[in-house]
N, C-alpha and C positions, 0 to 999 in steps of 0.2 A: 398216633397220627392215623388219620384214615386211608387208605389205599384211592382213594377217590380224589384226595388232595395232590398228589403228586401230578398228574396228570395234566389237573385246572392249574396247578401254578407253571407247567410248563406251555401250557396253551395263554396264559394270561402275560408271560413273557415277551413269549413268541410275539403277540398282539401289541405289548409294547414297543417292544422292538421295529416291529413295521410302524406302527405311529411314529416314533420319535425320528425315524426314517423322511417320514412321509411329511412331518412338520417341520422337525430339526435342520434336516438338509437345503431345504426353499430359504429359511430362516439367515441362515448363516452364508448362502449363497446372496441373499439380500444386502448382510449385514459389508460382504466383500463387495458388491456395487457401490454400494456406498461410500462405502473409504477409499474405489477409485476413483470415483467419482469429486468428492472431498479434493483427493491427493492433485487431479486437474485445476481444481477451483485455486488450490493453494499455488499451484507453479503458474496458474494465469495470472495469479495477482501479484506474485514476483515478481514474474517479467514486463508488468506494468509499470512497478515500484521501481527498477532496474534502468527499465524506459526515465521513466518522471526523476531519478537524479541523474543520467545522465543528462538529458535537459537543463536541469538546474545546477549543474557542474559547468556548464556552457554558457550559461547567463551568468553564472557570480565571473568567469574569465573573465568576459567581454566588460565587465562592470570594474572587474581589477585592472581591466586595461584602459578604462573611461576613466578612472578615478587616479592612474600613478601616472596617465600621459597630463605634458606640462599645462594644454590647452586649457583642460580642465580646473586645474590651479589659474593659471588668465582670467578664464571664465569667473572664476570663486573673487576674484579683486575684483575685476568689474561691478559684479555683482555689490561689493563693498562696498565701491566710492557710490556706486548707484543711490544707495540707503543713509550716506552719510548727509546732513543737515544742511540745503543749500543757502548760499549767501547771497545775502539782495546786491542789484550793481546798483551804484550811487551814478547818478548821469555826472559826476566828474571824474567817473574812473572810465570814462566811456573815450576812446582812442575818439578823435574824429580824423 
């Protein structure tokens, strides 16, 4: 080995060391923006999601309670004889 080597690989070190400093550190300080960044995106769409079924937990109630109260059942006959085939009156079935 040459006496001349020791010296450049401790300077060429050295030089890395400050590069990966100097690169590494911005890098990985980016990389941690990032993923807080992410980790907000992810709990705002949570609490979105959280939002939109409480909503629709309150709609299917209202609908549970549209659909077991009696009215509704009324409603749904009506509805039946409505549909069902009417019948001609004969003018002798007519009261006078």
């Amino acid at each position: 080995m040459s006496p001349l080597l020791i010296p450049i690989l401790g300077i060429c070190c050295g030089l890395l060391a400050i590069f990966a400093g100097a690169i590494f550190r911005p890098w990985m300080k980016l990389k941690e923006r990032q993923m807080e960044l992410d980790a907000q995106n992810i709990a705002e769409k949570a609490a979105q999601y959280a939002a939109d079924k409480g909503r629709l937990e309150e709609r299917v109630a209202v609908l549970e309670r549209i659909v077991t109260d009696q009215g509704y059942s009324l409603a749904n006959e009506i509805e039946a004889l409505r549909s069902l085939p009417t019948q001609p009156i004969h003018e002798k079935e007519v009261v006078k």
